[in-house]
C-alpha positions in Angstrom: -3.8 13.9 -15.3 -3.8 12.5 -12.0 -0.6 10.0 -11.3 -2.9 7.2 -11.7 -3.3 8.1 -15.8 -3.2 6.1 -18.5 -1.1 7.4 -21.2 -2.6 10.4 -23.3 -4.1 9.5 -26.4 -5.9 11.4 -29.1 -8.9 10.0 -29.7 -11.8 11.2 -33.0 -13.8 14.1 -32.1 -17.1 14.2 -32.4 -19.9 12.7 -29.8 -17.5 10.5 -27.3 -17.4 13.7 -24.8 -19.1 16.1 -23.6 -17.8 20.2 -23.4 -18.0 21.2 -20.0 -17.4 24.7 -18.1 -14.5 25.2 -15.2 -16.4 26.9 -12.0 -13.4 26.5 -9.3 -9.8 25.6 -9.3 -7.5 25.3 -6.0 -4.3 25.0 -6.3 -2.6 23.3 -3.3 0.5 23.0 -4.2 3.5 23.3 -7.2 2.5 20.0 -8.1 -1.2 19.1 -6.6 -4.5 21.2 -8.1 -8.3 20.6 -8.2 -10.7 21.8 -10.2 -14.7 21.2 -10.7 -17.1 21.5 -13.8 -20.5 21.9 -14.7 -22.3 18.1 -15.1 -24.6 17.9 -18.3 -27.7 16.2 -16.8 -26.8 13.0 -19.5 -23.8 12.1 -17.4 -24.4 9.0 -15.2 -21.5 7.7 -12.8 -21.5 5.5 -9.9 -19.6 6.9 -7.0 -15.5 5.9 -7.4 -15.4 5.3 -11.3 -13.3 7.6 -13.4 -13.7 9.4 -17.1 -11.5 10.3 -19.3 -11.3 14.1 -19.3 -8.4 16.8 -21.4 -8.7 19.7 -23.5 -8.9 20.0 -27.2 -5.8 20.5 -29.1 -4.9 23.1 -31.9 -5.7 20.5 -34.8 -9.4 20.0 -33.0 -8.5 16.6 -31.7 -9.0 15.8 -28.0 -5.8 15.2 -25.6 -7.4 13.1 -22.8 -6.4 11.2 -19.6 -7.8 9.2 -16.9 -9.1 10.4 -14.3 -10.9 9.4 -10.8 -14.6 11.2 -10.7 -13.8 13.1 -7.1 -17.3 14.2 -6.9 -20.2 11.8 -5.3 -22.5 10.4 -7.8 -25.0 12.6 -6.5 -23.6 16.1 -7.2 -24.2 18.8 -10.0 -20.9 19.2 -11.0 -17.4 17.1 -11.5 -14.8 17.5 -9.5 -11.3 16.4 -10.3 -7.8 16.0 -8.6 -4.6 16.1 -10.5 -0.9 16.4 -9.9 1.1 19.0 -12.0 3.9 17.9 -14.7 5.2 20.4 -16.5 6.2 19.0 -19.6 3.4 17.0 -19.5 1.4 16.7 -22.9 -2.3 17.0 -20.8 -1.5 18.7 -17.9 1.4 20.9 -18.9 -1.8 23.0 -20.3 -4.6 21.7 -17.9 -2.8 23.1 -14.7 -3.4 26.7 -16.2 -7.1 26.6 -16.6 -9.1 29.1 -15.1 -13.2 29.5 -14.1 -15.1 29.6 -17.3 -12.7 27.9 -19.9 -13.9 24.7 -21.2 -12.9 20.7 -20.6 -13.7 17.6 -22.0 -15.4 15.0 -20.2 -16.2 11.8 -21.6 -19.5 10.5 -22.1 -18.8 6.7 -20.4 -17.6 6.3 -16.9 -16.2 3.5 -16.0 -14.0 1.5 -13.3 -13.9 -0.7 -10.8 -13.6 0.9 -7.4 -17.3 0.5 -6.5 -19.7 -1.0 -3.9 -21.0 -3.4 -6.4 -17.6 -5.2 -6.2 -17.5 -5.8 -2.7 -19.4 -8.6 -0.6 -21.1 -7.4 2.2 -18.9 -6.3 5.4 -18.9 -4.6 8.9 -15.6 -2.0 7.6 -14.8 -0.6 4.7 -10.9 0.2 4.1 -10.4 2.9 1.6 -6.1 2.6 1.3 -4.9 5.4 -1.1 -1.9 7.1 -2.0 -1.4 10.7 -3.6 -4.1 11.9 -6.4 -5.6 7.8 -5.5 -7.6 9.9 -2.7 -9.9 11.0 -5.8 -12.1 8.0 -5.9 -12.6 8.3 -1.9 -13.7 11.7 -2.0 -16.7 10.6 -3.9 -17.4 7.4 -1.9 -17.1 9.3 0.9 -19.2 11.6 0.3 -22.2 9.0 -0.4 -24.4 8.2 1.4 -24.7 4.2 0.3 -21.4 4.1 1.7 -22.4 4.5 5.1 -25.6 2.4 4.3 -23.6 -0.4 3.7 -21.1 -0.6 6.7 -20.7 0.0 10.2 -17.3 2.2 9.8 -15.3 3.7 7.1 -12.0 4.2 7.0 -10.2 6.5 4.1 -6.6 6.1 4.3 -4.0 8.7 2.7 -0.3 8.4 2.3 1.7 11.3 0.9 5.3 12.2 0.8 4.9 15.8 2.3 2.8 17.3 4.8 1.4 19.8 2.4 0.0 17.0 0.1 -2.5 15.6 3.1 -5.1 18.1 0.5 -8.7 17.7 1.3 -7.7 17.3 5.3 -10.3 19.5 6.9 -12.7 17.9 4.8 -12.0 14.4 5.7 -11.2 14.9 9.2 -14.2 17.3 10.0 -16.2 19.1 7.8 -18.0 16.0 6.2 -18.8 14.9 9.6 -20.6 18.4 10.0 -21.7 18.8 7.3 -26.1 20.1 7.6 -26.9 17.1 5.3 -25.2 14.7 5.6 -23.1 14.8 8.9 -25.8 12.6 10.8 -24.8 9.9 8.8 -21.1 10.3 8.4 -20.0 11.7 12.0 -20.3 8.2 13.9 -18.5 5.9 10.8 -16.1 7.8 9.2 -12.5 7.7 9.8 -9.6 9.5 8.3 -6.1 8.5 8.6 -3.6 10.4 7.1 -0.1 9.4 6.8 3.2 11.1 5.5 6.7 9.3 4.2 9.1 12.0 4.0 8.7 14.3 6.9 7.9 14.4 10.5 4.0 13.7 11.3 2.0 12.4 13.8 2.0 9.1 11.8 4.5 8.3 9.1 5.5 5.1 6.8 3.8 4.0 3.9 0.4 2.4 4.9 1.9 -0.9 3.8 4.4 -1.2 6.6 1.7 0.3 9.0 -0.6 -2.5 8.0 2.3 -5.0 8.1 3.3 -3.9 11.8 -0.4 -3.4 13.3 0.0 0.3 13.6 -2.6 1.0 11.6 -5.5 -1.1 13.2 -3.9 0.2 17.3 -4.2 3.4 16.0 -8.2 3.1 15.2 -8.6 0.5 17.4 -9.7 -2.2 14.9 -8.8 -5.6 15.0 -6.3 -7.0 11.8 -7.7 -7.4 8.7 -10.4 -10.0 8.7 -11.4 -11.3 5.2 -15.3 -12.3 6.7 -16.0 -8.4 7.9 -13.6 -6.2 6.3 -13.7 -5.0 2.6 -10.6 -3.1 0.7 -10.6 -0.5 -1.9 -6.8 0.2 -3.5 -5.7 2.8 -5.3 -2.6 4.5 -6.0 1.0 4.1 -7.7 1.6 0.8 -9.2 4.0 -0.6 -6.7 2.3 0.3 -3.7 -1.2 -1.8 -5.0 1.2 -4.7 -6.1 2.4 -4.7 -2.1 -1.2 -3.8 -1.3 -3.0 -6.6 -3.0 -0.5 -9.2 -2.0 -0.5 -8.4 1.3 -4.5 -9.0 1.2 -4.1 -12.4 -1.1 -1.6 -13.2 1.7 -4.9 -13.3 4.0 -6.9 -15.3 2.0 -8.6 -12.1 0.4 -10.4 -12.5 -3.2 -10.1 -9.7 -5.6 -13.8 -8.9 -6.7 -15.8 -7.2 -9.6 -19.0 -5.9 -10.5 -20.1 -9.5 -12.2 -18.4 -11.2 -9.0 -18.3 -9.4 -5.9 -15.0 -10.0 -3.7 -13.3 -9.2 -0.5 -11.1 -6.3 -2.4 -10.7 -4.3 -4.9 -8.8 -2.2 -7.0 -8.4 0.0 -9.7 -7.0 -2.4 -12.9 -7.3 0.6 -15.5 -4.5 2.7 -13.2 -1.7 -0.7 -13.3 1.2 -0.7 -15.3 0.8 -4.3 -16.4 
């Protein structure tokens, strides 16, 4: 369960998932953990969608949650970032797996946060908060991305320092990475910010946006609905001041079946 989830629900057994294996768990924090699968070959995902994934209870029904794929489409396995809750019905059990014990994953990805949404741009603004950096881990780590635009910028906003997870990899090791550095190094940008405690930037990425901080600090010019594109997602209230602020430019929320300036992840809004 990332804090994006949708409520648990059980749903019928039977052919809606499949079983797969846990081959690494990191846990970053008392409240933060990752963990990757195996990937049946059947499983086909485009880069920032989500499944529902759980665990089987004791009566043999699944308990399952949404969650971001944080894995590029391209990979052999599933990875997966999720906070900790401790009297949580889904993760209460799920933060205790271990290498080799077995998850669900469903057999239908789905979502919105993809490149098929978007219009063509110059940038590509990826604003998250907390677990909401799942879907950017996979974009980022796909090629297309960098296909598609000039520079790409993955925002994070945490409360704590210790919650900037997945740091080194955004702000370094992608861009060297043998493969695929090349093509990352020269567009992507990481820029991680923290509410709660001293850092070298801090405020939610709403008031940095709202004050220019954001765009001084990577040198960009303000948002500019004919070259710059928006992916949102994180806790409701900070995508409702997200997305406003955008409509507030004259942005158009998009969608597979009508590409837009923005988009966001509608399964993950309390409506």
């Amino acid at each position: 369960m990332n804090d994006l989830s949708i409520a648990p629900a059980p749903v019928k057994a039977g052919g809606a998932f499949f079983v797969e294996t846990v081959t690494w768990v990191q846990h970053w924090t008392e409240s933060l953990f990752s963990f990757r699968t195996t990937r049946d070959p059947a499983l086909r995902f485009s880069s920032g969608q989500f499944v529902m994934v759980g665990l089987t209870k004791e009566d043999g029904k699944p308990l399952v949650r949404a969650y971001s794929i944080a894995s590029p489409a391209w990979h052999e396995e599933l990875e997966f970032y999720s906070i900790k809750v401790a009297d949580g019905p889904l993760t209460s059990r799920l933060q205790k797996i271990k290498v080799g014990d077995e998850v669900l994953v469903g057999r239908k990805p789905t979502g919105t946060l993809v490149l098929d949404g978007l219009k063509p741009g110059k940038r590509l603004y990826m604003l998250g908060t907390g677990t909401g950096l799942a879907p950017w881990l996979s974009l980022a780590r796909d090629p297309e991305v960098y296909e598609r635009f000039d520079q790409v910028i993955v925002t994070h906003t945490v409360r704590n320092v210790a919650d900037l997870n997945y740091r080194e990899l955004l702000s370094g090791a992608l861009a060297e990475d043998e493969i695929l550095g090349e093509l990352i190094a020269p567009k992507l940008r990481y820029y991680p910010t923290v509410t709660r405690e001293p850092f070298q930037t801090q405020g939610r990425i709403t008031d940095l946006i709202a004050s220019g901080q954001l765009f001084r600090d990577l040198g960009n010019p303000p948002f500019d609905k004919a070259v710059d594109r928006v992916m949102l997602c994180g806790g409701p209230s900070v995508l409702t001041d997200l997305k406003q602020q955008l409509l507030d430019l004259g942005y158009e929320e998009g969608s597979i079946s009508s590409p837009g300036d923005f988009v966001l992840e509608r399964a993950f809004v309390e409506t």
